[in-house]
C-alpha positions in Angstrom: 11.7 101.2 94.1 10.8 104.3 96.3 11.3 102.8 99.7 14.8 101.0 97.7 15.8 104.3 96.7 14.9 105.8 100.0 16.9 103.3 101.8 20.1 104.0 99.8 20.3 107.5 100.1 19.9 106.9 104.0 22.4 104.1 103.7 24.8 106.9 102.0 24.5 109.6 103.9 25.3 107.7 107.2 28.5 106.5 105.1 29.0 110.0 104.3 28.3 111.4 108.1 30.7 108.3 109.1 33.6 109.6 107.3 33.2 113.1 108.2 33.4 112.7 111.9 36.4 109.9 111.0 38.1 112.8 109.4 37.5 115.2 111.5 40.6 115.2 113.3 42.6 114.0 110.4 45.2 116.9 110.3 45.9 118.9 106.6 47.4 116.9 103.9 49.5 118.8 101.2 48.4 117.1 97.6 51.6 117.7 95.1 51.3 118.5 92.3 54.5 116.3 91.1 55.6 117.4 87.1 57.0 114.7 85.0 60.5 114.8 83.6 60.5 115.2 79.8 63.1 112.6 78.7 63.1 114.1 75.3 64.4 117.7 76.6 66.0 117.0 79.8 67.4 113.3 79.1 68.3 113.5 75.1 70.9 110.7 75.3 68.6 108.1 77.7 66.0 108.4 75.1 68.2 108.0 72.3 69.5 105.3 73.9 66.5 103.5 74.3 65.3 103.5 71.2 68.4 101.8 70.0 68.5 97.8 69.0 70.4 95.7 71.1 73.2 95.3 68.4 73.7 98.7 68.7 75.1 98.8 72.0 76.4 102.0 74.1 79.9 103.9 73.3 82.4 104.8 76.0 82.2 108.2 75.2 78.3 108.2 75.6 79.2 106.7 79.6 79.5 110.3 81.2 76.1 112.3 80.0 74.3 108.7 80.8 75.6 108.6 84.2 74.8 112.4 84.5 71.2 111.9 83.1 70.4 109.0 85.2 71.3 110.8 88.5 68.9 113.3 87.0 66.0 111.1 87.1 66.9 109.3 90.2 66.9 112.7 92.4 63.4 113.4 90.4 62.3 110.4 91.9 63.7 110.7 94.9 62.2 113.5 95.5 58.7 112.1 94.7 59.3 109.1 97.3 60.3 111.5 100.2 57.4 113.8 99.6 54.5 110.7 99.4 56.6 109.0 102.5 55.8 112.2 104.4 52.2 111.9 104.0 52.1 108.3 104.3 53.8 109.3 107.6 51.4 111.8 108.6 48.5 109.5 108.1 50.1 106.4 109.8 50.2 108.4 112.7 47.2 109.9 112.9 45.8 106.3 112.8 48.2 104.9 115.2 46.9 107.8 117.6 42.9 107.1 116.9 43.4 103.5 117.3 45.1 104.0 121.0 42.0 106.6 122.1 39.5 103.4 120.9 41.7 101.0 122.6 41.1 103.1 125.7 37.4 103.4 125.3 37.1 99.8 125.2 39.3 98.8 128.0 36.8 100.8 130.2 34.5 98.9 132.2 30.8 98.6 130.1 27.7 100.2 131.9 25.6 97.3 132.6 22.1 99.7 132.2 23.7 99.8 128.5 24.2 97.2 127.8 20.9 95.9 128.9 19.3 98.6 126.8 21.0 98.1 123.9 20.8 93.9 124.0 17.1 93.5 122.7 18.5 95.7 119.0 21.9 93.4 118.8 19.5 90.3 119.0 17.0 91.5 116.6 20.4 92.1 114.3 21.6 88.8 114.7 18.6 86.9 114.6 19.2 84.9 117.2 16.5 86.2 119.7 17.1 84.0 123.1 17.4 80.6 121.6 20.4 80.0 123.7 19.0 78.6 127.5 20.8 79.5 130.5 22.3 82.9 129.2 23.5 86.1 131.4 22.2 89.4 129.9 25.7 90.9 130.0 27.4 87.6 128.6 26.9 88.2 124.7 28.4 91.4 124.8 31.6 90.3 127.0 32.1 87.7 124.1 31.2 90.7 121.4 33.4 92.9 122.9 36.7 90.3 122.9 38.0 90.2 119.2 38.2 93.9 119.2 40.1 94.2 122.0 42.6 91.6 120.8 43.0 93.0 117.0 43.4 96.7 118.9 46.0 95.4 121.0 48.5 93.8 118.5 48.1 96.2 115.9 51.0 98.5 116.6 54.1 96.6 117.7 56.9 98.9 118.9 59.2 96.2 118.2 58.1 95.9 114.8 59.8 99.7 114.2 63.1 99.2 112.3 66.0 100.8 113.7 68.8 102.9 112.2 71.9 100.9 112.3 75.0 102.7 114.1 77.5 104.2 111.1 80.9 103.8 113.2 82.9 103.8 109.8 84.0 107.5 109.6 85.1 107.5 113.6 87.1 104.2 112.7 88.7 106.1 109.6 89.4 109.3 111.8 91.0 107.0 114.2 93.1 105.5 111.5 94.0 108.8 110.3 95.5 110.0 113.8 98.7 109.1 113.7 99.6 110.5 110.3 98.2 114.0 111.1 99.1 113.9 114.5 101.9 116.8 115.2 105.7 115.8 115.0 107.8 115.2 118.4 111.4 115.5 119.2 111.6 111.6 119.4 111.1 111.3 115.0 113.7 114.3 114.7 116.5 112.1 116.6 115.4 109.0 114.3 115.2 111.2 111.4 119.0 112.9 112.2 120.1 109.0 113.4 118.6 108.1 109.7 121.1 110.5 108.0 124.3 109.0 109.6 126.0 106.9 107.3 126.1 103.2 108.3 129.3 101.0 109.3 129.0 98.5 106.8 128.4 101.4 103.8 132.3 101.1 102.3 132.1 97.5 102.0 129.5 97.6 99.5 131.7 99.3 97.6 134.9 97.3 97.9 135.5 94.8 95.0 137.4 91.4 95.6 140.5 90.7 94.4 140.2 88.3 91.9 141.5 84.8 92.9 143.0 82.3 91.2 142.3 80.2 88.0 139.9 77.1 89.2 142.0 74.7 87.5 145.4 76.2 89.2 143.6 75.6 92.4 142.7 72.4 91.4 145.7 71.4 90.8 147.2 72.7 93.6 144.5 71.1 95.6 145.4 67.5 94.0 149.3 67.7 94.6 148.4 68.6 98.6 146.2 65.4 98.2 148.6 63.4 96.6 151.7 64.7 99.1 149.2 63.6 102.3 148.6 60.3 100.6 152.6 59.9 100.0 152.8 60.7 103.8 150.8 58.2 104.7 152.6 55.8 103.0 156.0 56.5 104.0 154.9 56.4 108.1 154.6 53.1 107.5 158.4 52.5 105.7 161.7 53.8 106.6 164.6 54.4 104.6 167.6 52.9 105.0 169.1 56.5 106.4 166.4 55.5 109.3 164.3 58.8 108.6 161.8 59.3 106.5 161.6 61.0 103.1 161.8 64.4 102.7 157.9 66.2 102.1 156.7 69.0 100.4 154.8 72.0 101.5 152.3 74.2 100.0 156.0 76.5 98.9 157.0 73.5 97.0 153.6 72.7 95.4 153.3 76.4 93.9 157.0 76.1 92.7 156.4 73.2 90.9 152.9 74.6 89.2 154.8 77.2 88.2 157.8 75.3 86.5 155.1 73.5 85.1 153.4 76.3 83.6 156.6 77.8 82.7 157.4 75.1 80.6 154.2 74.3 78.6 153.5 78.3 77.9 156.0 80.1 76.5 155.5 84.0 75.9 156.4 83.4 72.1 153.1 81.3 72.0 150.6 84.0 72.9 148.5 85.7 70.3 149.4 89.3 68.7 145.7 89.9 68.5 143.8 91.6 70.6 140.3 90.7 72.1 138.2 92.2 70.1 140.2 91.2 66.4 140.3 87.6 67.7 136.7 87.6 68.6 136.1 89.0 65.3 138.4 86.2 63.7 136.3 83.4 65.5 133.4 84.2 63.9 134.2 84.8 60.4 136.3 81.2 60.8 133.9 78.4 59.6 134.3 74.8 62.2 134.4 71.3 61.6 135.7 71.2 57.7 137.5 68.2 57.0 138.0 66.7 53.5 137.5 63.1 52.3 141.1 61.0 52.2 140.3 60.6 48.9 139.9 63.7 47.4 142.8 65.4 49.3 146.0 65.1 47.3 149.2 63.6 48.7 152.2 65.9 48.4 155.8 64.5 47.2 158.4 65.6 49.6 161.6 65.5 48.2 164.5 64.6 50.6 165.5 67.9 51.2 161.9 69.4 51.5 161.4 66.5 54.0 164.8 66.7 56.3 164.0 71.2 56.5 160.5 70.4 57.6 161.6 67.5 60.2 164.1 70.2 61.3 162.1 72.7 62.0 160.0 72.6 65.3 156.5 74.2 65.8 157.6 76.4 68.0 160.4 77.9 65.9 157.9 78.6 63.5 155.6 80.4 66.5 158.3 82.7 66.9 158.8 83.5 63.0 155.4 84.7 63.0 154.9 88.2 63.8 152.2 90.8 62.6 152.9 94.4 63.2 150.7 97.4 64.6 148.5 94.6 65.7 147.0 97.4 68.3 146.1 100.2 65.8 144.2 98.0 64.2 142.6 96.6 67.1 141.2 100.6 67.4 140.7 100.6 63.8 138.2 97.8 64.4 136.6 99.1 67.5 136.2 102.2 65.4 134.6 100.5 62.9 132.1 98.6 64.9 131.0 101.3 66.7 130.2 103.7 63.5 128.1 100.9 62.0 126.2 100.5 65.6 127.3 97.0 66.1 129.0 97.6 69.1 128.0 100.1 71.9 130.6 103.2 72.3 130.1 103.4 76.2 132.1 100.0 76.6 135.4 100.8 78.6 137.4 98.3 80.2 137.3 98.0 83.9 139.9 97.7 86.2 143.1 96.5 85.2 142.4 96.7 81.4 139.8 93.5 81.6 137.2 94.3 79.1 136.1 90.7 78.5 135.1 90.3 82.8 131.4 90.5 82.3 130.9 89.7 86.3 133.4 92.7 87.0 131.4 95.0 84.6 128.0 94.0 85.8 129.4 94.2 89.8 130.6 97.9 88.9 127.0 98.7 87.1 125.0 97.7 90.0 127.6 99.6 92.7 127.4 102.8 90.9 123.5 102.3 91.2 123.3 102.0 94.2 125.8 104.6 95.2 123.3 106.8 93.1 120.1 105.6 95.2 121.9 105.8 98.6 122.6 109.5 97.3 118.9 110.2 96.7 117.5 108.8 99.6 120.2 110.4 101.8 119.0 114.0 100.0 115.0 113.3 100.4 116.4 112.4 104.1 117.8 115.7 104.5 114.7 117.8 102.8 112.3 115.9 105.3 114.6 116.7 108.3 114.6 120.4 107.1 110.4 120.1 106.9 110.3 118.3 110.3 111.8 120.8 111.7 110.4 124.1 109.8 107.3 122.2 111.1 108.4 122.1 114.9 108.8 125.7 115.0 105.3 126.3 113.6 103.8 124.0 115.9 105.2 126.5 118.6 104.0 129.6 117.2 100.7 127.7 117.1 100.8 126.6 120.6 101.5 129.9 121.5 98.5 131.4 119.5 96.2 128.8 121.3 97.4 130.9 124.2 97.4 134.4 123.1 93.8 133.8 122.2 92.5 132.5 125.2 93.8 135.4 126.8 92.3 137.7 124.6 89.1 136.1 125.2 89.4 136.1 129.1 90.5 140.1 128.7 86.6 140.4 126.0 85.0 138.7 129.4 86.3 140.9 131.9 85.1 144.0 129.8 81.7 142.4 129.2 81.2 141.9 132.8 81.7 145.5 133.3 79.2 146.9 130.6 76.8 144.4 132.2 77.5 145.9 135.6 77.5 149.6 134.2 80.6 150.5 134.5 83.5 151.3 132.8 86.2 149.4 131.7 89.9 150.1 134.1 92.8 151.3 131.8 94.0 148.1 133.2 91.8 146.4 131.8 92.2 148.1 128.1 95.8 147.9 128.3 95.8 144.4 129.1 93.2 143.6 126.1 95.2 145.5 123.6 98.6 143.9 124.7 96.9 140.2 124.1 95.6 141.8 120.7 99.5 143.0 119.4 100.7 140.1 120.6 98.0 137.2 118.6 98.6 139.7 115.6 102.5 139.7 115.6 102.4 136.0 116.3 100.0 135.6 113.7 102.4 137.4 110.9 105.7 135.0 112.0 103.4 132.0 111.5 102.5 133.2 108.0 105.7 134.7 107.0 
């Protein structure tokens, strides 16, 4: 037990002498002292959080002081991971630097009186003695010697070290961003000035069409020219017995005849009294489609007399007997009346020629005064950015010519340092030429802030 206990206290202080003279060049390590964050005091709402069910869930409102709490903790971390990465750096290499002073011991050439001495104790050690015939006594220690030198030299791989990768994104957002802060030229006031010009083409936006004529008179019209070509045809082909052919009719004679025709079927007695409004009003307070049953509708007995006045009279003499008065008082009378109960809308006028029922004339009139309105706007912001452009152009100047004024004040500050460093003083030339530059930065610098 004595020579046991003997053997390990040899056996640790060798271990102990080996570690001193590793660590003898180790260089000073600085052991934080790294405090915990209280999560109670520091993080109330993370803790409450935490000890919440799953049901529970987290409130919008809680979002905010979590997000702040959290960054808490993560720069407490943080700062924990760049402090241990420092040391862990520090020791790395100071091990990368011990293992390349062995690697260059052992690449040394061996002393061959060394080796020879130290052979019989490596045999002893191994237990091998000289059982292998036909061995060199400096061949064990060349194959001895061989690992190390292979695990020394592909430790440390330089290519193993990661590399930063290039951040080109804020130069390729500055480049981006040029243009738009760039400083304005005399070519974007001419577009600017040729902006504000009113175009060509702007007054016939504004123009409205004359409205053409009724699709069925066209129609018609269109069918008679038809009809008159067709009768054309046909009469190429016969002649009269006067040897020419019959007399045709032109567009003057189509348009006479729709006329007479139109003259003849609508009469001016026919038309209503009523206005729009009262006979739209009518239409839907008059109930469609009532007929009653032959049987139930009683016959009436027309005495002879009853029956020759009715034959006599025509429908259009009773069209002209009837007549209602003031028929446009109470067309206002209604409109008035619609409009106090909020059925109709009191900013409905008529458009042009007294047409209130032309919803494509109304809705053609809405969208021009729009756009008159926009052009207005955008002809105004036009005007405001030409006045900027060019309140901008003159400070561009005044700062061109500061740029100037204070390199010259900075050439006149060298000329006077150069004599102080010669020991001499300064010409009145000199001065008067500093202080001029100096007058002339400050007055430029009050125009460019007035």
């Amino acid at each position: 037990m004595n020579t046991l206990s003997y053997a390990s206290k040899i056996t640790v202080r060798s271990l102990l002498q080996y570690i001193m003279s590793e660590l003898k060049d180790c260089p000073p390590l600085k052991y934080y002292d790294f405090k915990p964050v209280e999560h109670v005091k520091v993080c109330p709402r993370y803790t409450a959080v935490l000890g919440r069910s799953e049901d529970d869930g987290i409130g919008i409102e809680e979002l905010d002081t979590l997000q702040l709490e959290l960054e808490t903790l993560l720069s407490s971390a943080t700062r924990r991971l760049r402090a241990l990465e420092e040391q862990r750096q520090i020791l790395t290499d100071w091990q990368d630097k011990k293992g390349d002073k062995r690697f260059l011991k052992l690449g040394k050439d061996p002393d061959p009186a060394a080796s020879s001495r130290h052979k019989p104790k490596k045999q002893k050690l191994d237990g091998k003695g000289g059982h292998g015939p036909g061995q060199g006594p400096g061949r064990p220690k060349t194959k001895n010697l061989q690992p190390k030198v292979q695990e020394y030299e592909f430790t440390d791989d330089p290519q193993d070290i990661p590399r930063n990768p290039k951040n080109d994104a804020p130069n390729r957002f500055w480049a981006s961003v040029e243009p738009y802060c760039a400083d304005i030229t005399n070519e974007e006031i001419r577009l600017l000035e040729e902006l504000l010009k009113p175009p060509e083409d702007e007054a016939d936006y504004f123009k409205i069409p004359a409205l053409g004529k009724h699709y069925s008179q066209r129609w018609a019209q269109e069918d008679l020219l038809e009809e008159q070509r067709e009768g054309a045809r046909a009469n190429d082909k016969k002649k009269s017995v006067m040897g020419g052919p019959l007399s045709e009719l032109d567009a003057k004679d189509v348009d006479s005849l729709l006329k007479k025709s139109e003259s003849q079927h609508e009469s001016p007695e026919d038309g209503c009294p009523f206005g729009p409004l009262t006979q739209r009003l009518l239409q839907a307070l008059v109930e469609e489609n009532i007929i009653s049953p032959m049987e139930d509708s009683p016959i009436p007995d027309i005495s002879g007399k009853d029956a020759n006045d009715g034959a006599g009279t025509s429908p259009r003499s009773q069209g002209k007997a009837f007549s209602v008065p003031h028929t446009r008082s109470l067309e206002a009378r209604i409109k008035e009346e619609l409009v106090a109960q909020g059925l109709l809308d009191s900013e409905e006028r008529p458009g042009q020629g007294g047409d209130s029922e032309d919803e494509v004339l109304a809705e053609l009139q809405k969208r021009q005064a729009e756009l008159k309105a926009l052009s207005a706007h955008n002809r105004a912001r036009k005007q405001e950015l030409l006045r900027l452009a060019k309140e901008e152009m003159r400070k561009q100047e005044l700062r061109q010519r500061v740029r100037v004024s204070d390199n010259e004040v900075m050439e006149a500050f060298r000329r006077i340092m150069a004599a102080r460093q010669k020991k001499r003083t300064p010409t009145k030339k000199e001065k008067d030429q500093a202080w001029k530059a100096l007058k002339e930065r400050e007055s430029i610098l009050k125009l460019l802030d007035g």
